[in-house]
N, C-alpha and C positions, 0 to 999 in steps of 0.2 A: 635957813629957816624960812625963807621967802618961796621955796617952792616947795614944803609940806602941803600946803592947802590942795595944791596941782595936784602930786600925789594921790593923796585923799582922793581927790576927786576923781582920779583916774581909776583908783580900785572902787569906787561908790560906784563906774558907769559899768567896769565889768564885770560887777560881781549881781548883776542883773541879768546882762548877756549869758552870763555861765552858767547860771541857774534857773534860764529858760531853755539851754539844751539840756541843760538835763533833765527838766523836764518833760519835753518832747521825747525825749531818749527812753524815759519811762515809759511815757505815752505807750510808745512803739512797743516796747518789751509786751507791755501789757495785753495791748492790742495782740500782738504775736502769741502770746500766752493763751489767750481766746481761743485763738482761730485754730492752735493745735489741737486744744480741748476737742473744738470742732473735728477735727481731721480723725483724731483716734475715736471718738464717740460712736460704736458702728450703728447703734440702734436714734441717733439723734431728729425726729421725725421729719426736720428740715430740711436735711442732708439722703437722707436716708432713698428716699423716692430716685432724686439725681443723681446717686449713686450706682440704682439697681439700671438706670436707663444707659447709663456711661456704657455698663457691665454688657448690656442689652446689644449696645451699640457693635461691640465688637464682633458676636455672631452674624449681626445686619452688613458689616463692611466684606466678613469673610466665614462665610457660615461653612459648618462639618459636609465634605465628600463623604459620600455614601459607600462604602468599600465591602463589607462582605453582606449578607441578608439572610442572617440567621431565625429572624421570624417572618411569615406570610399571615396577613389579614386578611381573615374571608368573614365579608362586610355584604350586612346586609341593605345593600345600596338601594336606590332610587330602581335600577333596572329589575332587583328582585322585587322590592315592593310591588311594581308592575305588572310583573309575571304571574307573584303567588299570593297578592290580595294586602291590604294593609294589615298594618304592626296594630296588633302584636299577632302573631301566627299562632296556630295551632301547636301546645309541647310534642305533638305528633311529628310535625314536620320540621322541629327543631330537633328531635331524635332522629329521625331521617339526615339533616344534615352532618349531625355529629358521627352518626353512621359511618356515611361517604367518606368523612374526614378520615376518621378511625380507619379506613378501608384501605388507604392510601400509608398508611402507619408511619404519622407523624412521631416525632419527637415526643409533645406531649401537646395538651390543646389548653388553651387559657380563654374562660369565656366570661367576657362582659359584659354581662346581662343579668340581671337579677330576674328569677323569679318566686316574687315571694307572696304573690298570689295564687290559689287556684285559677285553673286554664277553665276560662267559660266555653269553649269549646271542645269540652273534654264530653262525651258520649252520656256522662250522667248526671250532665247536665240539658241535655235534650231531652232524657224522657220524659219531664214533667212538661212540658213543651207539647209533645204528642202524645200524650198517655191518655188523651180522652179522641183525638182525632183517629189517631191510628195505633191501636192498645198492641199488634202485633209488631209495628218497626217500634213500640217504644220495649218490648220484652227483646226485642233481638238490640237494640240498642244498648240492652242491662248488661245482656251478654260480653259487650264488648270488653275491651281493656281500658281502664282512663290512660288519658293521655299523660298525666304527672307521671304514671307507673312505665308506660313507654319510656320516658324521658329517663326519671331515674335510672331504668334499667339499662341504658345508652349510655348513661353516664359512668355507671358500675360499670361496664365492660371496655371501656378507652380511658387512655388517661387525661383526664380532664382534670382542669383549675379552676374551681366557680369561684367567680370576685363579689367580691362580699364589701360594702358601704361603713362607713367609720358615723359613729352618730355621737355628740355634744351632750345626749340627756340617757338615760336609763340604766338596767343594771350596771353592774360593775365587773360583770362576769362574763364572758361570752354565751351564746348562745348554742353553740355545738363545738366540736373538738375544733385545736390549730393546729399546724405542723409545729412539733416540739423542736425547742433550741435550747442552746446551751450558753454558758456567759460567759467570758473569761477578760482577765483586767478587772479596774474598778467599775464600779456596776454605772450603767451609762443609765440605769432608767429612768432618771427623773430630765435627763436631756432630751428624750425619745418625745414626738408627737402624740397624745395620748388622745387618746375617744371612750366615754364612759360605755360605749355598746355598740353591736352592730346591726346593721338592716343584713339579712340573709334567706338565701332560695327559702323552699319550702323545706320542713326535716326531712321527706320522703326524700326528695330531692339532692338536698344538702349535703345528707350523709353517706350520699354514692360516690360523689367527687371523690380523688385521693388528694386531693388540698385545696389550701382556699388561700384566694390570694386579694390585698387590699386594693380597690379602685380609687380609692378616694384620695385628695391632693390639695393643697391652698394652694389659691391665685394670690399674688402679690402685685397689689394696683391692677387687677384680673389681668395679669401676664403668668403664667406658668413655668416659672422660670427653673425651682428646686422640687421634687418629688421623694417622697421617703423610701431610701433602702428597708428602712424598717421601723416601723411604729409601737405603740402600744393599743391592747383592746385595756380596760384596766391593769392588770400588771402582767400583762398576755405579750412578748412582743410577737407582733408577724410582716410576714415579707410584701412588697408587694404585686399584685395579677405577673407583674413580668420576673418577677425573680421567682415566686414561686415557682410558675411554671417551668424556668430554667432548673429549677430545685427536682421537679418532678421528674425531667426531661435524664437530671444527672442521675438519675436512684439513689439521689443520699435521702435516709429517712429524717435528719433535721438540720439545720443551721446552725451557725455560732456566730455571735456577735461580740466583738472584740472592742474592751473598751479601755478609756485611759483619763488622764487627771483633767483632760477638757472636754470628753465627753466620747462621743463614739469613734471610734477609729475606722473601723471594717466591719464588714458583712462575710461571712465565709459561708462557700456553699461546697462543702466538699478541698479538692485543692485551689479551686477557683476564690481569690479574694478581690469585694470589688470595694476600693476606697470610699470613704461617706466622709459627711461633716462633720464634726461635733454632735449635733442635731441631728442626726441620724439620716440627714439627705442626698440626695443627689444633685448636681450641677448639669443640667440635662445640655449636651452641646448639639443641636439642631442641623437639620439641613431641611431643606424647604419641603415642600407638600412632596412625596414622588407618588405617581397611581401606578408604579412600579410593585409598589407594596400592597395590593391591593387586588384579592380576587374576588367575583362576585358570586354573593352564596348562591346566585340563580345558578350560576355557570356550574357549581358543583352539585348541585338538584339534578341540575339536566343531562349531568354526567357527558358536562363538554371542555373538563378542565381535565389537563395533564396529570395523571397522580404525581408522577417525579416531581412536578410543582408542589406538592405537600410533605412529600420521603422522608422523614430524619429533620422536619421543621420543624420549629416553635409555631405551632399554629395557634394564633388569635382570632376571636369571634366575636365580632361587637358590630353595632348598629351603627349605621354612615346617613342612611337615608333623610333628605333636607326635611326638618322639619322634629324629627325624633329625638335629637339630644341637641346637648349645646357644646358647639364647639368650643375647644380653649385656644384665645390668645398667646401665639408664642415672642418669644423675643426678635422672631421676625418679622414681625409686623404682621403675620396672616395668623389665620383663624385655622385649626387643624382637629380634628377627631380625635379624643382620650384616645382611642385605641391604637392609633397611631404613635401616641406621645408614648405608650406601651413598648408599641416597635423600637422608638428611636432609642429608650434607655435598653434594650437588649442589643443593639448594635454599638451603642457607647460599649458596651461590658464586653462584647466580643471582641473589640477593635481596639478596647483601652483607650479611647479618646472623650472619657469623663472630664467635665472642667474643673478645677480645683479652686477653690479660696483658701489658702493655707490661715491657720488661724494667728499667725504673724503679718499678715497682709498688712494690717493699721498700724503697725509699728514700722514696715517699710515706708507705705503712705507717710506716717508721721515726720519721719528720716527726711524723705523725697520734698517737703514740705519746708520743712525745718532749714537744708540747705539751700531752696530755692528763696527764701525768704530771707536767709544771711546776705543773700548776692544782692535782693533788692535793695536791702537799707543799706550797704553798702554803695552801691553805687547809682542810686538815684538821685542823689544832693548831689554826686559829682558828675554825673553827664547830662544833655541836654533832653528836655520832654522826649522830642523825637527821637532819641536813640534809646529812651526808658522804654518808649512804645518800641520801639524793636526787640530790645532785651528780655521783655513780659511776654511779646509773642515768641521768640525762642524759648525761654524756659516752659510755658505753656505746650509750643510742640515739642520737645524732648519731653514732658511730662505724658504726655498725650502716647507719643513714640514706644518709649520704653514701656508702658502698660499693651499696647495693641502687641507688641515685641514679645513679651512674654504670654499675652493669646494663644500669637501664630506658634512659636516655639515649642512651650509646653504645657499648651492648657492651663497655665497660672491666671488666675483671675486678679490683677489689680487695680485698682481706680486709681484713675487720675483726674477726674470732674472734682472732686473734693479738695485735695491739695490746689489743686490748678484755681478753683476758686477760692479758696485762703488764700493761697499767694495772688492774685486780681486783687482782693481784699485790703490788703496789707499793701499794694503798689498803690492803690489808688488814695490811701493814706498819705504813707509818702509823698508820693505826686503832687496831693496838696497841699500838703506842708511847705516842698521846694516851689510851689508856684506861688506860694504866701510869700514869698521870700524876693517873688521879681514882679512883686505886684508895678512898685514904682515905678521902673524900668517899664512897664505895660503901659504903663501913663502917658511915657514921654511919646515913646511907640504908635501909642493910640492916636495922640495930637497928631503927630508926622503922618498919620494915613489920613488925619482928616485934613490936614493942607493938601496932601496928595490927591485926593478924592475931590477937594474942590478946584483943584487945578486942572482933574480929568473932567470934571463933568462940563467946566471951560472949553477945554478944546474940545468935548463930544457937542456940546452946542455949537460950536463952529462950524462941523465935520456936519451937521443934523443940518446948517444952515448952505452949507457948502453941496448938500446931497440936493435938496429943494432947486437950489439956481441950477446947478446942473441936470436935474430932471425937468425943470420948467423953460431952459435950452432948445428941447427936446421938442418939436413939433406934435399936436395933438390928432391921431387921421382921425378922429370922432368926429372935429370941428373945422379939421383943414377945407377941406371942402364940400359943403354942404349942398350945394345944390348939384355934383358933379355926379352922373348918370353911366357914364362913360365906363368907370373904371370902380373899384372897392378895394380898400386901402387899409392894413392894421398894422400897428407896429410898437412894440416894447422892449424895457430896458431895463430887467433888474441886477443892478450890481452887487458883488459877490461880498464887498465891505460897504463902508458907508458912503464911499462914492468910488467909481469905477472909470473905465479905461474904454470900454465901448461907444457908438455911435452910431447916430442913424440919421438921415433927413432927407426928406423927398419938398418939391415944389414946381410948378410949374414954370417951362422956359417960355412957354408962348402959350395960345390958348390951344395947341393939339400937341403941345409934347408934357411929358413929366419925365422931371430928374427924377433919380431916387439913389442913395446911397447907404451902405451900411460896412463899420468899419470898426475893428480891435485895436486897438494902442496896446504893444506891448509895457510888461510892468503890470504893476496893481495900487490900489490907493491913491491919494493925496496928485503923485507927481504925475500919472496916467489920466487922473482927470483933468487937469489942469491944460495938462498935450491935449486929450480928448476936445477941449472945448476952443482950440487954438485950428486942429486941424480939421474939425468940424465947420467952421468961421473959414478957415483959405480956401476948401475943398468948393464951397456954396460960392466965396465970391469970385473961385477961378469957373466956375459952370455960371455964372450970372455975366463979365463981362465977358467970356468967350463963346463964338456959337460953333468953333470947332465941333470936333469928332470926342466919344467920349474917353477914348484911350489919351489923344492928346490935351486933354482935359486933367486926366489923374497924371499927367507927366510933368503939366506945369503946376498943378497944386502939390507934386512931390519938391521941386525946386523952392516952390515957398515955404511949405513946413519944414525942411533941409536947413534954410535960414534961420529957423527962430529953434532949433534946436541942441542947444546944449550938452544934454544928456543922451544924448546918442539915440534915441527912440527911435523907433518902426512902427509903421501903422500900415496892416492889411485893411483892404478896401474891394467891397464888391459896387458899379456903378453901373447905373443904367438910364437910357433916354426910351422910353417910349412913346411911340406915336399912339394917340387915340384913336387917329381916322384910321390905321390898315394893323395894327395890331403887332408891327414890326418891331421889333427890341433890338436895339445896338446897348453891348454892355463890354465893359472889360472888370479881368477878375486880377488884380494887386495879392497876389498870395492869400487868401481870402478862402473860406470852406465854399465848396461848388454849393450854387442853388440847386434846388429842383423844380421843375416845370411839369404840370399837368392839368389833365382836364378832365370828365366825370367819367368820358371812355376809356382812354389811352391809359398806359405804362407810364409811371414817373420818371423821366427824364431828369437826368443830370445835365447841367450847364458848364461843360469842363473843356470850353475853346476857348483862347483868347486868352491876355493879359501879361501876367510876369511876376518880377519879384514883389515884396510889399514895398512901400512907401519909405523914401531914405535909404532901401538900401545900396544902391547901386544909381550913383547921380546920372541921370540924362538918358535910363535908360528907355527906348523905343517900346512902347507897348503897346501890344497886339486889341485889334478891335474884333469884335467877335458879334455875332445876329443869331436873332432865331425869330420863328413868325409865329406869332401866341393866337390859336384858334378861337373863338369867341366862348368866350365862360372858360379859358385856359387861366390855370393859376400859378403865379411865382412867389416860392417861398424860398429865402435870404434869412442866415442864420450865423449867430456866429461858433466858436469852439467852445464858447460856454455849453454850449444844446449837446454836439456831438461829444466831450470830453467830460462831460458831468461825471460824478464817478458815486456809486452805491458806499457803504460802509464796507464792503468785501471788497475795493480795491477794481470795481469792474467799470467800466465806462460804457456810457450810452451808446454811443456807438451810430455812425449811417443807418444802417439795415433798423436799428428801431426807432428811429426818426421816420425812414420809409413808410416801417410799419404804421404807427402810428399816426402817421398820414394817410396812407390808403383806410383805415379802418373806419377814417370821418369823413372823407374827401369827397363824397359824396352830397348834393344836398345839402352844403355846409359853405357858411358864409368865411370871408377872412377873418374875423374878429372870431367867431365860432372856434377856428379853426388855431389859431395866436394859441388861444384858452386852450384847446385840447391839447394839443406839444406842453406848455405850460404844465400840465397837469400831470401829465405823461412823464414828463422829468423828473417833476416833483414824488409822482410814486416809486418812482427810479432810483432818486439817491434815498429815500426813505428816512430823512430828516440829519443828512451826513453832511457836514460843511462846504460850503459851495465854495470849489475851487477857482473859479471864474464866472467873470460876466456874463448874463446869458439874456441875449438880444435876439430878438428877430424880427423880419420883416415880410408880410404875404401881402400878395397884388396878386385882384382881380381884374382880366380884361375881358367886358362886357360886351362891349362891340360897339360900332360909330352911335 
């Protein structure tokens, strides 16, 4: 009886807990339930834009080879404009070209051009022009032919396709005859793109052509993506400029259009059947601009174009010239000539590489969605953020995969920006949910980085405070000797962490000599400067009691720093005595990068006699003293492997030869401090902002002369 209340209380706490996953559990269903909505929704305007770009994307990653060229564009370019005067030309000369075409006995000819003006340059329109200046060229000008009648008659004798404009307002009939088709299936017309009227030639004109084929097309977010196999004029279907003229080309006298319980199936032009969408369009699959395709109507004016080039071709005729029409955005990203976009859907239709969107696509998508979304609520509350972000980005690339996969394959068009974003959608739910859940756990987390953080920024003040002594060690040549005439003197130190392993120090032994030294501690950090300021202190007070030679100078300050070392370190040392009065340099080099020596005439001189191993390695051993005589305005620059081993973000190292460089290019004219700065700078563009792998010291001496 005494433990009911416990009980109790045990089912009062989890019947809280249980009925807040299940809550959540809803949440999610619901949320999930959304986001399918979304996925199968194919018109949802949201969606809809990110969808066609996804779609967009895949001719951009792997756009259509061009394989056979069953139509030729003879364009009337920039170079005819040129030749035969600005657009619009004379119906004269537009009959002249159709001529030449005709002559070469193409296939059939498809022209994009409306004219559904009279030509003001037609002969009767001149005489009123001259009929009072010159009464006898305007009676000989009556006589002539119009040019409309030219043209029609040009038209009637080749076979030609005039493209004809789809219009939004007017009658409901056409304007002159279509090529007659047939239906079969259920009747697709109310799927079909419909236009209440059309913009057409003139009648004279018009009714020469043996068909007429549509120009017109919607842009989608003005990209060009679907074009219509076949439309409607009111209850008129017709083909359009490129399949007509295939139609023309084949001698069948009409079409059929095949339909079915979701709308259009096929196009048939004879035995040829070219798959369409429901909607009656095409999937235009692109390849980029070619001027492959492209003859210029001058060239065939001038009768300097190969007929074979036009033999048994779907010849198109349309306007290219900048300025004349408006090009259409493709899913390539460029801008291309309707007449073109003419070409590319006859070359789909020869080659059978139409894109398709099967009208099950959003039920794959939905699927594709559906099981990617099972996996996340699945397994996002049991593994950790960072492997949920790995899992999101896997499903995302196989979503991604599998849709680009069936691109390359078989021209199946599927999206996967839709799914892939529902499923982000639905992860990032989850996500937050599981991170609700370790908030406290962030707490504790959070506390332990803030002792940690105030523990680091303790010892970065140490290290800040450690950097300061050890730079301020460092003798200053701005202010070492101020009134010294003799000689000019520069020298820096920046290390590679917050204190460093490098060394330098020069001072005078009497009033006509100066020491000067400069030295590496192997290692880095903390334990290298600490060595650094140990054997910077023996190095100074073995050159201060001793007036030896400088070789046996570096051999007793190797014995003392050998003492006080523990840690097994080595220190390279480059050292040197020069005399003021005659310019003499005695130096010895401890494993140390050679100087170089110059002057504003001479070759750079390397300093590579004398010395030995570095410092510690090898007790007691004899090192070599080495001279050279520094002409007056001669300069010694002392450098450590910080300079030459610098290294780029490519892994390259600065290297001697562009230290050389870099020296000769200022060495002129140029003071030691000047000169400190330009190397300094030179490095610095060198590694191009890439982690310094070393300290990087050096030291330049000027000798001016007594």
């Amino acid at each position: 009886m005494a433990r009911s209340p416990d009980r109790k209380s045990d089912k009062a706490d989890h019947f809280p807990r249980s009925f807040s996953g299940i809550r959540a559990l809803a949440y999610q269903f619901i949320l999930l339930g959304l986001l399918l909505i979304a996925v199968l929704w194919q018109d949802l305007p949201i969606v809809g834009g990110m969808r066609l770009a996804w779609l967009d994307g895949y001719q951009a990653l792997s756009p259509r080879a061009r394989h056979s060229a069953p139509a030729v564009v003879v364009a009337v370019d920039d170079a005819s404009l040129s030749r035969f005067g600005q657009w619009p030309w004379p119906r004269s000369l537009i009959a002249e070209l159709i001529d030449l075409i005709a002559a070469a006995h193409p296939a059939a000819i498809g022209v994009d051009i409306l004219f559904s003006e009279p030509d003001r340059f037609s002969p009767e329109w001149l005489v009123q022009s001259v009929s009072r200046a010159d009464p006898a060229l305007a009676q000989r000008l009556a006589r002539l032919p119009r040019n409309d009648a030219l043209l029609a008659a040009s038209i009637r004798t080749a076979p030609v396709v005039l493209g004809i404009a789809g219009l939004e307002l007017g009658s409901t009939s056409p304007s002159g005859p279509l090529t007659p088709s047939l239906q079969r299936g259920v009747n697709p017309g109310r799927s079909l793109r419909q236009y209440a009227s059309t913009l057409r030639s003139l009648p004279e004109i018009d009714v020469a052509a043996r068909g007429h084929g549509l120009m017109s097309t919607d842009t989608e977010n003005g990209v060009v993506r679907r074009v219509p196999a076949v439309a409607r004029v009111g209850m008129t279907p017709i083909l359009p400029l490129s399949l007509e003229t295939l139609r023309l080309a084949s001698g069948e006298p009409l079409f059929v259009v095949q339909g079915g319980d979701a709308g259009v199936k096929s196009v048939q032009i004879g035995d040829l059947t070219v798959p369409t969408q429901p909607d009656g369009r095409l999937w235009v699959h692109y390849t980029p601009h070619d001027a492959g395709r492209f003859i210029s109507a001058a060239g065939v004016l001038a009768g300097e174009v190969d007929p074979a080039l036009l033999e048994r071709k779907l010849v198109l005729v349309g306007v290219t010239g900048l300025g004349l029409i408006d090009y259409q955005t493709t899913p390539l990203g460029e801008r291309m000539p309707g007449i073109e976009i003419h070409a590319q859907v006859l070359e789909n239709v020869f080659d059978k590489t139409l894109l398709r969107r099967p009208s099950w696509a959003p039920w794959v998508e939905g699927a594709a969605f559906l099981a990617a979304s099972l996996i996340v609520i699945y397994a996002v509350p049991r593994i950790s953020p960072g492997r949920s972000a790995g899992l999101i980005a896997l499903l995302l690339i196989a979503l991604g995969s599998a849709g680009f996969a069936a691109y390359r394959e078989s021209g199946q068009l599927f999206d996967a920006s839709v799914p892939g974003l529902a499923t982000l959608v639905l992860f990032a739910a989850m996500l937050g949910g599981t991170l609700a859940k370790t908030n406290a756990q962030r707490k504790v987390l959070a506390e332990r980085l803030r002792l940690e953080r105030e523990a680091a920024a303790r010892l970065g003040g140490e290290l800040d405070a450690a950097r300061r002594i050890q730079i301020g060690i460092l003798p200053r040549a701005e202010s070492a000797f101020p009134a010294e005439r003799r000689f000019e003197i520069a020298a820096s130190m920046e290390p590679a962490r917050e204190v460093g392993g490098d060394l330098y120090d020069f001072f005078m032994l009497d009033a006509d000599r100066l020491f000067f030294i400069v030295g590496d501690v192997s290692g880095k950090g903390l334990p290298a400067s600490i060595f650094m300021a140990v054997s910077k202190a023996l190095c100074k007070s073995a050159a201060m009691r001793s007036g030896r030679p400088v070789n046996e100078l570096l051999g007793d300050a190797a014995e003392d720093i050998a003492r006080e070392n523990p840690e097994s370190l080595f220190v390279t040392a480059f050292a040197g005595v020069l005399d003021l009065r005659s310019g003499a340099l005695e130096y010895c080099n401890a494993g140390h990068e050679y100087p170089l020596v110059f002057d504003s005439g001479n070759e750079i001189k390397r300093l590579d006699e004398g010395g030995g191993p570095p410092l510690c390695v090898l007790d007691r051993f004899p090192y070599e003293l080495a001279g050279h005589r520094l002409s007056r305005g001669a300069t010694l620059c002392v450098v450590s492997d910080g300079v030459t081993e610098a290294m780029n973000p490519a892994g390259e190292l600065y290297g001697a030869s562009r230290l050389r460089t870099a020296i000769d290019r200022v060495r002129h004219n140029c003071n030691p401090q000047d000169l400190a700065a330009a190397i300094r700078a030179d490095v610095a563009q060198f590694v191009a902002g890439a982690e310094a792998a070393d300290d990087l010291t050096l030291l330049v001496l000027r000798w001016n002369g007594p």
